[in-house]
C-alpha positions, 0 to 999 in steps of 0.5 A: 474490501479484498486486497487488489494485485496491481501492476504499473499499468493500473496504478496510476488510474486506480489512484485517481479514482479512489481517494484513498489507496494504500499500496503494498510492495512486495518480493516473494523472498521477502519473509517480513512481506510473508509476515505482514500478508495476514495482519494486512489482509486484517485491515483490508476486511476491517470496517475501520479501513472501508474507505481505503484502497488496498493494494500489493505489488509485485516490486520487481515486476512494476518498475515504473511505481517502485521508482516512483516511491523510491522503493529501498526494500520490501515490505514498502508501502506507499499511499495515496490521498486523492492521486497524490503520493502523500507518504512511503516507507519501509515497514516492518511490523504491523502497528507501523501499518496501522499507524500508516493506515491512521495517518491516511485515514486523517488525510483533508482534501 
């Protein structure tokens, strides 16, 4: 599955729907962000992950969700189990997203 751009306005409909989302907060300064783009685009196209929703976001452009995950920096990701925000963090390389994607994968309703 492609990786959707999203904005607060979608969000919160987007969680609802799918039960799993991951969300990807970026700043289009951020290198780490440009570092992380090829090995998240990865995930998003492995079979592994074809139950996940992946996501980016513009930080500075979605107010409302960057408070929401009490966004600190960039690349911050957020997910979602079932509409509920589960876990969220700063990550900086791309075993930590794995891990994250693991983690999310694990998730029972």
């Amino acid at each position: 599955m492609a990786i959707q751009i999203s904005s607060d306005n979608e969000l919160r409909s987007i969680i609802f729907q799918r039960e799993r989302v991951i969300v990807k907060f970026i700043d289009e300064d951020c290198e780490i962000c440009k570092l992380l783009a090829p090995s998240f685009k990865q995930f998003s196209e492995d079979p592994k992950y074809k139950d996940v929703t992946f996501l980016q976001m513009d930080a500075s452009e979605n107010p409302v969700s960057s408070q929401e995950v009490k966004l600190t920096g960039t690349p911050f990701f957020a997910m979602y189990f079932k509409g509920t925000l589960r876990h969220c963090s700063l990550l900086s390389s791309e075993d930590e997203v794995r891990k994250m994607l693991d983690r999310l994968l694990a998730c029972k309703a």
